[in-house]
N, CA, C and O of each residue as an XYZ file, in Angstrom:
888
protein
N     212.799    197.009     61.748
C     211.947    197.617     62.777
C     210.829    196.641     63.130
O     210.183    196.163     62.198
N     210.481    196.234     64.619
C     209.947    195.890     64.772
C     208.688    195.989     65.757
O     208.787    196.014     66.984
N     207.495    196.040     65.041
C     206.344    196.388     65.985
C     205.613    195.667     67.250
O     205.137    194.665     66.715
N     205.359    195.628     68.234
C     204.645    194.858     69.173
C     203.524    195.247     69.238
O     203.199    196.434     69.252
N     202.544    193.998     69.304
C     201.043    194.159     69.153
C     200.583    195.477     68.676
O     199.996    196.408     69.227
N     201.087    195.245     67.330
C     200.442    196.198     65.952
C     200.398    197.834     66.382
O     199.400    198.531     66.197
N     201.520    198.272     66.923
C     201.640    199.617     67.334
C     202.916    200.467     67.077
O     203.918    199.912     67.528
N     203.177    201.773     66.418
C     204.591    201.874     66.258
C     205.217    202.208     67.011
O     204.498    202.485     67.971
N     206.324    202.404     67.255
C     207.573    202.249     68.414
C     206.976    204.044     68.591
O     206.400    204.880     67.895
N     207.510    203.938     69.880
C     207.268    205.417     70.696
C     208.468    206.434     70.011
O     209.620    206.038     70.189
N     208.306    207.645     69.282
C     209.495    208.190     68.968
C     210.216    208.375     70.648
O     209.819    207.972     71.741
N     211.436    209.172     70.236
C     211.885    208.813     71.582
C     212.186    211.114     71.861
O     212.721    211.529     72.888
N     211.780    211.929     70.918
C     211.123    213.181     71.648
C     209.822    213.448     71.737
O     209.065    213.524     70.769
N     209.586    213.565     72.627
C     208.050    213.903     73.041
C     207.221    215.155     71.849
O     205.999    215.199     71.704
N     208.365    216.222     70.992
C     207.920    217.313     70.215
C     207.533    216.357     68.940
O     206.994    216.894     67.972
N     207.814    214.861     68.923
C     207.513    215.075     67.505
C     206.529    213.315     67.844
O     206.745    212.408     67.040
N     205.634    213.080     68.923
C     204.406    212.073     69.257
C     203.764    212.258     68.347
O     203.661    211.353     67.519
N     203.107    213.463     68.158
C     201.959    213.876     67.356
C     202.007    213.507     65.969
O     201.136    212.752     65.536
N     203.095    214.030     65.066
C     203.551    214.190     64.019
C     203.530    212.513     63.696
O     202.727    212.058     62.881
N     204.428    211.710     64.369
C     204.701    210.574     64.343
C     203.530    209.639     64.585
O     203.798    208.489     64.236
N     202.091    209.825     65.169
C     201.331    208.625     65.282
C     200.209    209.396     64.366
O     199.018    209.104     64.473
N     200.555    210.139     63.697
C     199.423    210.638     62.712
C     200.088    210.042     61.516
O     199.419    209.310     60.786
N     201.451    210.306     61.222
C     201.971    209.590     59.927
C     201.224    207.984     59.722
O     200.630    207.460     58.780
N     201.560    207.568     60.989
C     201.031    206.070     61.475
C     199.907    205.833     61.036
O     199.848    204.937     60.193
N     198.910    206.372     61.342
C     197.257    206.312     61.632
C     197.171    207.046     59.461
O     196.022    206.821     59.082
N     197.746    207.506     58.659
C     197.519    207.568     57.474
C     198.071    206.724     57.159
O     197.466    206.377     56.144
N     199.055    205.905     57.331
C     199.487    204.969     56.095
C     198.377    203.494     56.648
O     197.940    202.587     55.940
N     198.234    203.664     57.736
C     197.296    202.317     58.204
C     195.850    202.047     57.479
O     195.272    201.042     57.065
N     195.485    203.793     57.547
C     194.021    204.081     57.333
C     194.155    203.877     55.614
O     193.101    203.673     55.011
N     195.562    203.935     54.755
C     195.658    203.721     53.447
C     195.354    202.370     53.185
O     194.462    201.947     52.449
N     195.860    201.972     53.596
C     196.051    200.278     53.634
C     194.979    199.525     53.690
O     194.685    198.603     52.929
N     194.070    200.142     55.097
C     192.763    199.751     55.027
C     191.674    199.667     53.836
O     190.939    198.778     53.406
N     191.958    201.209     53.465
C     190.834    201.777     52.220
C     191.279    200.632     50.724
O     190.584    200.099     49.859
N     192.964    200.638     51.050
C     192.917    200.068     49.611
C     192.555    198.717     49.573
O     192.443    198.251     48.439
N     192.305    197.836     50.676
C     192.236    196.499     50.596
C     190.179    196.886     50.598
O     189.622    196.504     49.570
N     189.522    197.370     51.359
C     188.054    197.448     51.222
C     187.904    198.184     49.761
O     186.778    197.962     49.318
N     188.703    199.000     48.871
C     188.188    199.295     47.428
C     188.308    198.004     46.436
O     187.529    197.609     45.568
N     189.892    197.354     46.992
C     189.444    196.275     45.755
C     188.827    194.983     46.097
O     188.753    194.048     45.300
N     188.311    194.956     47.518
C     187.077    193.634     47.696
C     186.303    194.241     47.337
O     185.413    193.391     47.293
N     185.587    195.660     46.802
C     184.445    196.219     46.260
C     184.325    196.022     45.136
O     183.233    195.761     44.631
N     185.599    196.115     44.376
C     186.207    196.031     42.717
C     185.562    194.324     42.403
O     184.714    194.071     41.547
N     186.111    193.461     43.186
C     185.650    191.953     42.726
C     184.598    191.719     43.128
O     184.174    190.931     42.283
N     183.618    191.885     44.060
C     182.317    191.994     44.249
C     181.454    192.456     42.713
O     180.860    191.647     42.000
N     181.557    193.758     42.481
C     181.357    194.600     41.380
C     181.453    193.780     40.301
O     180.421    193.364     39.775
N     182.604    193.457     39.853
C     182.943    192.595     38.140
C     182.113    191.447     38.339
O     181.331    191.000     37.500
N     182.407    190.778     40.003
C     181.326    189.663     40.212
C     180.118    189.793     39.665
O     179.787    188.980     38.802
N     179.322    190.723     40.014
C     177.762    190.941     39.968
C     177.539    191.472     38.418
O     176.559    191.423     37.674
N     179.098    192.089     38.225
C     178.493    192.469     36.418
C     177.931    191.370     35.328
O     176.857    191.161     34.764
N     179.628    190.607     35.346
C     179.556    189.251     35.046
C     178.559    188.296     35.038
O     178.140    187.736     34.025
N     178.089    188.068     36.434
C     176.845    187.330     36.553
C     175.385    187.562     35.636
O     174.652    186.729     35.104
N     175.271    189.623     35.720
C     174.672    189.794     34.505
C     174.615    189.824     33.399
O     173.560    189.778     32.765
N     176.140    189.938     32.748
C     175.869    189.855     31.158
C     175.960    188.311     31.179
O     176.938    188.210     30.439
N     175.715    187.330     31.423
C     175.696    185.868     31.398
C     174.620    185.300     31.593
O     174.455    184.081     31.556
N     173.695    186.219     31.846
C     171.965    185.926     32.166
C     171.411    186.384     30.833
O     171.611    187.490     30.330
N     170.490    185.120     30.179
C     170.343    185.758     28.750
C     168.907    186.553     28.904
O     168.091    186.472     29.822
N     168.861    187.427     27.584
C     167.842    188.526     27.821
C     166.628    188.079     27.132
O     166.449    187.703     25.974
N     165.624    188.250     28.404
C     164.690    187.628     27.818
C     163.280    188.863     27.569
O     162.094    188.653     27.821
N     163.833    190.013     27.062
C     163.053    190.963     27.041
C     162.327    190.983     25.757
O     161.392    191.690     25.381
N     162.959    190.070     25.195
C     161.504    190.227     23.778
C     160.958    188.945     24.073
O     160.674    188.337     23.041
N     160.716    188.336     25.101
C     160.184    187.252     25.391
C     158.846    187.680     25.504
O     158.656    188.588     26.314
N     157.874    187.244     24.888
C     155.942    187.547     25.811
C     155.842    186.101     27.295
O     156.188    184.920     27.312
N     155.357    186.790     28.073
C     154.510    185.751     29.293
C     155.163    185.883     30.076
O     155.808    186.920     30.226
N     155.242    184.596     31.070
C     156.043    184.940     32.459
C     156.115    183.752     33.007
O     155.731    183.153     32.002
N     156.323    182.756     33.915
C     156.028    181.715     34.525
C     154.249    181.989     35.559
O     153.527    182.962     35.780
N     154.221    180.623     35.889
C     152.927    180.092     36.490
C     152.595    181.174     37.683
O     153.380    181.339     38.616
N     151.508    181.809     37.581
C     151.678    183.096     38.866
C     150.918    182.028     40.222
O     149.688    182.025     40.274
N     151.525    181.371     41.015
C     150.628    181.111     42.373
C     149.790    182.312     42.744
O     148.706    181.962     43.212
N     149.905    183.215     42.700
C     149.514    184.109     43.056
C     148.048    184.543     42.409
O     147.200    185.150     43.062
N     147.920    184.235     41.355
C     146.609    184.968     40.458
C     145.869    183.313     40.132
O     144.753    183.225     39.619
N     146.500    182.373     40.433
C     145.996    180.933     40.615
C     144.832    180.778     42.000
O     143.713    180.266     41.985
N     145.586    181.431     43.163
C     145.056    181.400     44.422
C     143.901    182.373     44.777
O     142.987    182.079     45.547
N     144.026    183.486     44.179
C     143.272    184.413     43.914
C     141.833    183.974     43.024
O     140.703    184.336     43.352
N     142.112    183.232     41.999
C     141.182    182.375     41.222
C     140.639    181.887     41.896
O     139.486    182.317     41.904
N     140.875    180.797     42.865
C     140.441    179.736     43.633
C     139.441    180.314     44.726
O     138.545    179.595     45.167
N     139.593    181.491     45.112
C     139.168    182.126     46.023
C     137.673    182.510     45.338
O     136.543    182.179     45.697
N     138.108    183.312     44.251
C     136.823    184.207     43.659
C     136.037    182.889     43.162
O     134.841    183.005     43.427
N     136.267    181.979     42.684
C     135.699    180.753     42.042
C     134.592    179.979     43.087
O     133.535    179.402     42.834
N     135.324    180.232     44.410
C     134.469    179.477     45.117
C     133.166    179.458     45.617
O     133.318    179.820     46.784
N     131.845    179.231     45.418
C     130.588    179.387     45.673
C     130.157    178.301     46.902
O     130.914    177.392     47.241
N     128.993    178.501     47.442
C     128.165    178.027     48.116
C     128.451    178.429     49.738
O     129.467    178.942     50.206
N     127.619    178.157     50.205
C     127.903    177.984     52.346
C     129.290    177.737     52.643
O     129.958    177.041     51.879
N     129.624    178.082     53.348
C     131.076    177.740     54.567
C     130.881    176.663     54.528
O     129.853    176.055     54.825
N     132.373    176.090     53.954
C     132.718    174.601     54.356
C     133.786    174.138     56.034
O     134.673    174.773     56.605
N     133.331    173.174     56.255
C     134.279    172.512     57.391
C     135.770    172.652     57.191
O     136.148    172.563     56.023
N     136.525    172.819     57.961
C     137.685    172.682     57.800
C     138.457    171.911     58.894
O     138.477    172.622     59.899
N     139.152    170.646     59.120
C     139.727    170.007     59.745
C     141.006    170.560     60.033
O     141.803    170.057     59.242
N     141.763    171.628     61.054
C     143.024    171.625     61.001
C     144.163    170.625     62.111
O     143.843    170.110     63.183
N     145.305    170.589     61.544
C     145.722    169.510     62.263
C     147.367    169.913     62.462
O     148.013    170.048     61.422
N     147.896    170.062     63.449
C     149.334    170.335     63.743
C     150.177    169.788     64.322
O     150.056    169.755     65.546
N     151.433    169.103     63.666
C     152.065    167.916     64.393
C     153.929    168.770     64.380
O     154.752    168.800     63.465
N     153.975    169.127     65.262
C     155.730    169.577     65.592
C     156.571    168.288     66.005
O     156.144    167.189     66.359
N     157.990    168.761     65.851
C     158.379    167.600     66.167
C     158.481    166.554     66.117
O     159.333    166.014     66.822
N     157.639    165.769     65.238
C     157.127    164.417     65.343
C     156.549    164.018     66.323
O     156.338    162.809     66.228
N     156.116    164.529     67.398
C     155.150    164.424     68.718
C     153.801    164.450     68.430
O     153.454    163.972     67.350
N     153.175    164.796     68.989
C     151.758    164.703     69.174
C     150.917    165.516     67.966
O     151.505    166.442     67.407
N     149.629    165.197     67.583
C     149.050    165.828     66.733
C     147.794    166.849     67.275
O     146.903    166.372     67.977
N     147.794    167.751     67.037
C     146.517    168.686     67.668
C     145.882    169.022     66.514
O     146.352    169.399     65.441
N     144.454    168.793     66.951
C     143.253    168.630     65.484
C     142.622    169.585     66.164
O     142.555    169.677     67.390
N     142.236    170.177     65.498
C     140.762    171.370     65.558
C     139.581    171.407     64.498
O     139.576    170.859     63.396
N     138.755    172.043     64.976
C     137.711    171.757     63.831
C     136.817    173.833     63.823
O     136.218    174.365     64.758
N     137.119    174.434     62.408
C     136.841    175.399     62.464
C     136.173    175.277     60.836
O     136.010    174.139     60.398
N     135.867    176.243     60.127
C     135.053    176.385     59.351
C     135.238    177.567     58.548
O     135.540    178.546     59.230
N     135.108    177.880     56.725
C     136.067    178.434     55.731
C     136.087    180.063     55.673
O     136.717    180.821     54.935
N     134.969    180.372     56.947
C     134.509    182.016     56.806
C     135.328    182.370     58.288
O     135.752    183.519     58.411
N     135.530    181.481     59.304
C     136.534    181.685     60.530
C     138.196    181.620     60.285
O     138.857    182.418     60.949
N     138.682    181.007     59.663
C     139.694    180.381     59.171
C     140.318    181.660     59.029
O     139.719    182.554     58.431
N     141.686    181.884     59.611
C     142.510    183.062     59.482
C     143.502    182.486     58.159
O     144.452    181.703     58.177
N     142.596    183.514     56.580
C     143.524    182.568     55.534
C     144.746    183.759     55.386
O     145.392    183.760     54.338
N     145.012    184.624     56.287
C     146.095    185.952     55.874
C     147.425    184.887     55.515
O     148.025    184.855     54.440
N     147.626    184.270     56.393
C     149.386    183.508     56.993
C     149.328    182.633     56.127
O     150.313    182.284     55.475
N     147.937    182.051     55.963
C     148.291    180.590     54.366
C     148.399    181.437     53.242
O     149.394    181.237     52.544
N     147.676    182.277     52.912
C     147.958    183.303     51.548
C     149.723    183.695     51.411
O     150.422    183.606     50.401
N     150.079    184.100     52.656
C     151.322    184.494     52.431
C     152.436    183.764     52.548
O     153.537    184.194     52.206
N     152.244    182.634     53.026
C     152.966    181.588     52.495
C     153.088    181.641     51.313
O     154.016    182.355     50.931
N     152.236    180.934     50.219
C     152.063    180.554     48.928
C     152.305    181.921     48.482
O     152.788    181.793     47.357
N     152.232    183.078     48.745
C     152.115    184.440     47.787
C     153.819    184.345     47.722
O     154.329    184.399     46.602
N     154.584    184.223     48.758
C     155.900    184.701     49.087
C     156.498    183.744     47.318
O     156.980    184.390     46.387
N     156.336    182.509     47.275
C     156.837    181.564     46.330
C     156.717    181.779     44.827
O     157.197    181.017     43.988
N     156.045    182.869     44.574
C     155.695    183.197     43.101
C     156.577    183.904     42.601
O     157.198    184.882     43.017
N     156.591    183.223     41.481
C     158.042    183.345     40.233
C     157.581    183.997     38.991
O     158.501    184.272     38.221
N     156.226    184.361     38.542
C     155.912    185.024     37.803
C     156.225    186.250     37.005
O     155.928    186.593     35.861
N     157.059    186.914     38.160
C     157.631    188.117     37.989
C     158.835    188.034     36.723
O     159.749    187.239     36.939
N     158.872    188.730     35.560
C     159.639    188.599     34.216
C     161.115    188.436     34.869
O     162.005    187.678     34.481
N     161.137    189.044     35.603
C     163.035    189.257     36.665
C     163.097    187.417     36.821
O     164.278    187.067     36.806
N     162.519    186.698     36.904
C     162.741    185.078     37.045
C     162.649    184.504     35.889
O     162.624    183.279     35.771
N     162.580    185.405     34.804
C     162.745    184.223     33.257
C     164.088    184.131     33.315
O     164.858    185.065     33.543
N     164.454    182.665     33.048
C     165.841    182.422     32.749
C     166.796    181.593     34.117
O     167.954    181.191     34.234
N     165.374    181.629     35.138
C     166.368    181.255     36.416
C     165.545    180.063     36.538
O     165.892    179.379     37.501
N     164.740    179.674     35.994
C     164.246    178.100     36.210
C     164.083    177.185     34.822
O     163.569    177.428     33.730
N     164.574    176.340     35.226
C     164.935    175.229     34.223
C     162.979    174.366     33.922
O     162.351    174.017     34.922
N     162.495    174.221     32.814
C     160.553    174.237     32.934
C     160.606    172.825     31.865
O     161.005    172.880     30.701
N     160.095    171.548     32.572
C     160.112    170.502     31.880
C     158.110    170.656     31.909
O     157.245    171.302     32.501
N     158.204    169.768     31.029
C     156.775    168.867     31.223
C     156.661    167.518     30.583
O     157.035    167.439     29.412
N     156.129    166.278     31.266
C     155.784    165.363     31.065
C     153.980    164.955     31.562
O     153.186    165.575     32.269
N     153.849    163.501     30.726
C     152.229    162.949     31.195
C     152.700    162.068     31.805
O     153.771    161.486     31.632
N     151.882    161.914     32.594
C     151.456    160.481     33.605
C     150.276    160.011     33.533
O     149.216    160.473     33.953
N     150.594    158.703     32.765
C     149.169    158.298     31.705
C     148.447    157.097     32.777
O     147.253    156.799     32.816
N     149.480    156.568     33.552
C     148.832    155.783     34.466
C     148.172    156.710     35.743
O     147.781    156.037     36.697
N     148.041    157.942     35.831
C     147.890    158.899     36.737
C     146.838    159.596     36.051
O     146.039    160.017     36.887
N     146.452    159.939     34.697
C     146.103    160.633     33.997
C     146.114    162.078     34.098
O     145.193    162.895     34.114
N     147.330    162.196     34.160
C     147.401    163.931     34.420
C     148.775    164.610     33.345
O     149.401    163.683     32.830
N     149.164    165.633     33.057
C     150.120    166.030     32.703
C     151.005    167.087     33.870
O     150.517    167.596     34.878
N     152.034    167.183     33.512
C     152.777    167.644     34.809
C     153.858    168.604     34.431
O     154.562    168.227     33.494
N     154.188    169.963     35.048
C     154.266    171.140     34.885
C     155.430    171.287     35.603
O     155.169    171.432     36.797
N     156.977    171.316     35.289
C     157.943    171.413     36.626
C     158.698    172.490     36.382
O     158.988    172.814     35.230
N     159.046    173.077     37.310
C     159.681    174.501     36.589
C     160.992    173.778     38.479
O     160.605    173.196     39.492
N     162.331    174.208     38.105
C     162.652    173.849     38.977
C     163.840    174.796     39.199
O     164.271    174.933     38.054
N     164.619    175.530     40.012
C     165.508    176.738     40.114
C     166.819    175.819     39.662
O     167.146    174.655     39.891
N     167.493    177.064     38.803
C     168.372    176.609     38.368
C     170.356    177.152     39.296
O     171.550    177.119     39.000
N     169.194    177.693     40.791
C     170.604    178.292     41.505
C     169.354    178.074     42.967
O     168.160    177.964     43.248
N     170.740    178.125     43.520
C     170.392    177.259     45.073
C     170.197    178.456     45.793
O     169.585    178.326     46.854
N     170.476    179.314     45.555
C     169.907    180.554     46.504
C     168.622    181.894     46.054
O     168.382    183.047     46.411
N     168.109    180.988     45.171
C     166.844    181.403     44.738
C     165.721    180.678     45.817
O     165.749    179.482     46.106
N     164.823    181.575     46.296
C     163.991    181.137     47.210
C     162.700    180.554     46.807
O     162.061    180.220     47.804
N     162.364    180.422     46.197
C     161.610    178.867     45.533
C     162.338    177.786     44.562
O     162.744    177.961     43.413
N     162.370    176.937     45.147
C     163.477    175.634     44.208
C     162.584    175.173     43.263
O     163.005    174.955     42.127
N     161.228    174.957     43.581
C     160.646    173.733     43.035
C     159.643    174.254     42.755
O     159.561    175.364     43.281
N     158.277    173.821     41.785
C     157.210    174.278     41.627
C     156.706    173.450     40.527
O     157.135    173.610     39.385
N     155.707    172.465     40.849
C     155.057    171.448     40.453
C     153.680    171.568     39.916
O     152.924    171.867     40.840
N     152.845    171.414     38.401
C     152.012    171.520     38.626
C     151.187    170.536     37.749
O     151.415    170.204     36.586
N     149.801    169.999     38.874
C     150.156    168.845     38.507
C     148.394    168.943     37.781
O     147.555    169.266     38.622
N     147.816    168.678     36.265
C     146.822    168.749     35.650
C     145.622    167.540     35.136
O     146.026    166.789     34.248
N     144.738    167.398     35.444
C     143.383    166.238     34.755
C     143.844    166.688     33.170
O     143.980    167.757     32.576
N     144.029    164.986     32.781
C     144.066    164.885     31.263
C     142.752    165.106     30.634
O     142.561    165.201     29.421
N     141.810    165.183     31.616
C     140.497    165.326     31.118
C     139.731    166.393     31.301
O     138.981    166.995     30.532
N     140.051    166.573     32.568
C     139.172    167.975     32.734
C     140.055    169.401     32.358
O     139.726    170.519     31.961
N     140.967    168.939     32.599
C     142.366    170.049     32.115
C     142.509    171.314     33.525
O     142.977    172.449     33.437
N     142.059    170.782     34.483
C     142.067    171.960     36.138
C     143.044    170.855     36.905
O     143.315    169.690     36.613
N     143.354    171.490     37.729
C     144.492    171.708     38.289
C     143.733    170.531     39.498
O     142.655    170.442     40.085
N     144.988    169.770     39.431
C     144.730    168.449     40.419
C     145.462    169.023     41.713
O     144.764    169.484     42.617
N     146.726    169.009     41.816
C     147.588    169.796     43.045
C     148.498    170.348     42.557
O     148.897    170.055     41.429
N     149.000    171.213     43.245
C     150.392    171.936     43.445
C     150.956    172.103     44.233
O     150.640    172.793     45.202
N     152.439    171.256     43.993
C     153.853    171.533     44.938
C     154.624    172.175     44.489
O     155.017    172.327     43.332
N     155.169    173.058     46.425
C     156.283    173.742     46.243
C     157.211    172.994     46.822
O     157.056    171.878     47.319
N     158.587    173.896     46.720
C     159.534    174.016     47.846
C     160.320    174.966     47.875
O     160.499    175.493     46.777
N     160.938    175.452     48.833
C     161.628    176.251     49.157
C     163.066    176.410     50.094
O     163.064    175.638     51.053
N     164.153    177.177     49.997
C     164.452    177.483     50.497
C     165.438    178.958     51.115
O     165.910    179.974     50.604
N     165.391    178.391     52.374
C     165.909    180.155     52.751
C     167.372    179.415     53.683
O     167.632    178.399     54.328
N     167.938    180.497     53.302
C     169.241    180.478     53.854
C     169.682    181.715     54.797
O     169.507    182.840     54.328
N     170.180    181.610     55.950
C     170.382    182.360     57.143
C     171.842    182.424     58.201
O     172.051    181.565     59.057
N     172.556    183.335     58.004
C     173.553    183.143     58.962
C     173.176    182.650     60.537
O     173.740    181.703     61.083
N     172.312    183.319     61.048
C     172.127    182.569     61.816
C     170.830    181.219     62.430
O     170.958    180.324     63.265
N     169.843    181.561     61.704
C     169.132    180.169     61.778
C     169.649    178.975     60.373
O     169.355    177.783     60.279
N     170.227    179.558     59.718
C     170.445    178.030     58.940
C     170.265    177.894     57.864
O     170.778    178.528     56.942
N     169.477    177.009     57.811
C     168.495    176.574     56.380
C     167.166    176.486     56.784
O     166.840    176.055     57.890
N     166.270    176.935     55.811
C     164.767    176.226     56.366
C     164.151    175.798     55.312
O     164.276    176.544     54.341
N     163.473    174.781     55.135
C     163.238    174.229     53.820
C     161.593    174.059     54.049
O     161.039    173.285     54.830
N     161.041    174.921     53.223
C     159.646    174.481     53.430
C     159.086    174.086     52.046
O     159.385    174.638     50.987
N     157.940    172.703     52.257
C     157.095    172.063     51.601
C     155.721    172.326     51.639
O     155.045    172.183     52.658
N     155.021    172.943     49.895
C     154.227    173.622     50.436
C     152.986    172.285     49.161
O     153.376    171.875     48.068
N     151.565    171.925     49.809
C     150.774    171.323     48.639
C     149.289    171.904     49.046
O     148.858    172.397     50.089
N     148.674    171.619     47.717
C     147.403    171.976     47.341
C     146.604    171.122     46.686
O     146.676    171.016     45.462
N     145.876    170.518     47.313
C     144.887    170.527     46.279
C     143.529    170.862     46.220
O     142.902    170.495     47.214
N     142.846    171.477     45.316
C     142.202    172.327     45.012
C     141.014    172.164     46.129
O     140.683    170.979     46.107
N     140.381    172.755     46.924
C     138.943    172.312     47.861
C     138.799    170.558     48.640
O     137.965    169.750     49.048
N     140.556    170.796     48.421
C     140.513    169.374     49.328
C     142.052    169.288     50.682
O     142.251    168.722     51.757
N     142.535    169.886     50.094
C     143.849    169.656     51.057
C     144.959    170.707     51.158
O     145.594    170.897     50.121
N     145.389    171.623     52.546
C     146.294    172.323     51.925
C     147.172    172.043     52.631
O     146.701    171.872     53.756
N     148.625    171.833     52.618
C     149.612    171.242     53.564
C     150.861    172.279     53.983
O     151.139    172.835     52.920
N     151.487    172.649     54.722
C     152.370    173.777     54.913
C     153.845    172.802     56.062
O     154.194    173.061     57.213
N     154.122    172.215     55.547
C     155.738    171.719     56.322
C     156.873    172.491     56.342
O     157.254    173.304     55.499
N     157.327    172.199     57.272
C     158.634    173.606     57.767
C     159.522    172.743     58.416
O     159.145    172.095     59.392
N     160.718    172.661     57.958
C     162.047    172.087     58.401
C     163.343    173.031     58.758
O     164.021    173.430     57.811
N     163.705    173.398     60.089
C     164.356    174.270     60.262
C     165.755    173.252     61.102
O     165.768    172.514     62.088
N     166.879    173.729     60.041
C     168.005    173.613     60.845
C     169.240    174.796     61.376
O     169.839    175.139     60.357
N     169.725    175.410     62.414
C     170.343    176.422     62.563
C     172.183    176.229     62.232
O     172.827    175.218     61.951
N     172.437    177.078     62.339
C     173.564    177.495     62.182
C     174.620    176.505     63.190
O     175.819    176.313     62.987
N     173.699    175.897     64.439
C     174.517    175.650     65.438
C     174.086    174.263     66.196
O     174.225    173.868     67.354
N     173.417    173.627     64.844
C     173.050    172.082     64.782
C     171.423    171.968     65.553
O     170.979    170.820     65.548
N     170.637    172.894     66.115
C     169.733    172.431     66.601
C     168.408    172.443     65.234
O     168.540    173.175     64.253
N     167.222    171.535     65.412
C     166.425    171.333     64.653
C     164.977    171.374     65.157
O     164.497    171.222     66.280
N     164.500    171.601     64.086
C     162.728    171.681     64.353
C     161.863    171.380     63.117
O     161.999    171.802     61.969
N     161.027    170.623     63.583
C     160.202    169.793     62.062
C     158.709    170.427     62.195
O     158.744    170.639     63.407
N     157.574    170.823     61.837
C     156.204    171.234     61.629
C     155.515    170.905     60.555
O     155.783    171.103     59.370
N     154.424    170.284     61.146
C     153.204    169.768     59.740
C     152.182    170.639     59.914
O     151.742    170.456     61.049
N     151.498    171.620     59.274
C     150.382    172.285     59.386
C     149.147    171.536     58.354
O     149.471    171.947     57.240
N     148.118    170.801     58.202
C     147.270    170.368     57.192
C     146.003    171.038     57.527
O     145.724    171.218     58.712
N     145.268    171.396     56.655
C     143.982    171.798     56.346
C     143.126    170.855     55.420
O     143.332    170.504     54.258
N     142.075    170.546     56.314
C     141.482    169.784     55.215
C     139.641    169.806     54.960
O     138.682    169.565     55.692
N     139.787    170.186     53.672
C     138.485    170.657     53.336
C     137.172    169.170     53.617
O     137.349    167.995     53.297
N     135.905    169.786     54.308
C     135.164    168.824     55.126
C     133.574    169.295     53.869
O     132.471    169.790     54.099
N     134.120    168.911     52.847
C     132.603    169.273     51.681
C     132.658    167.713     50.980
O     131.845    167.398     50.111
């Protein structure tokens, strides 16, 4: 028996259409269900799997580096008059546009939430970043790397970089990325350093080859 463009042959009495494209329409609608239950079935064992293979880190104490209660620090820490702030924005690799605004005008909502979005602190991320440390004696600092150990974790990287002497925080780098059916990849580079520099780069490539590059810098004028 053979079907044309996926339809069954017309019975050939009109008393028994009904009977005959309902039989049709259940064994189709079977077929359907059973192929969407067992892509649910391997999805499922997928995601089980993945968890019992994640080791448990529940009698662990601490958490990773919170950006979050770091930035918050930095904030409450800070004393004296409104400082200058130099901002500067270069797209594209084209032209640079500088402004000059000051630390009590400064809309810090969109830089906060940048840096807030990247924090790994949360106990649900023990076990998903691989955490070296080394010194840099010609640098004099020690250095803090916690780095993702899966590519679709949305902070990859997280750098932190310390005075061998004073023991405070010289800068901190991120990176990131996000992945998108339809814009792409976007990879953003995020640095700090403390009452001197904050940098926000954004590299966007889409789904359908077009690109876009952005430098945002802030720079503290004390």
């Amino acid at each position: 028996m053979h079907f044309v463009n996926n339809h069954p042959p017309a019975p050939r009495h009109t008393t028994g259409v009904i009977k005959h494209y309902y039989l049709w329409a259940v064994k189709k609608l079977s077929i359907y269900t059973s192929c969407l239950i067992g892509l649910l079935a391997l999805l499922t064992v997928a995601s089980c799997k993945e968890k019992a293979n994640k080791e448990d880190f529940s009698k662990v104490k601490g958490n990773y580096f919170s950006i979050q209660q770091f930035a918050l620090d930095q904030w409450n820490n800070f004393s004296g008059p409104a400082c200058g702030i130099l901002k500067t924005v270069r797209k594209d690799g084209g032209k640079t546009d500088s402004s000059y605004t000051n630390s009590d005008s400064l809309d810090w909502a969109p830089i906060f939430k940048t840096f807030f979005e990247t924090d790994i602190s949360d106990r649900k991320y023990l076990g998903d970043y691989k955490f070296t440390q080394f010194d840099d004696n010609a640098d004099g600092t020690h250095n803090f790397f916690y780095e993702a150990t899966d590519d679709d974790l949305f902070t990859q990287k997280l750098l932190i970089t310390i005075d061998q002497q004073t023991s405070k925080v010289r800068g901190i780098y991120i990176e990131t990325l996000k992945k998108g059916f339809i814009k792409g990849e976007t990879i953003r580079k995020l640095y700090y350093s403390p009452y001197h520099t904050i940098q926000i780069s954004t590299d966007e490539q889409s789904t359908f080859g077009s690109k876009s590059f952005s430098v945002e810098q802030y720079d503290f004028l004390m």
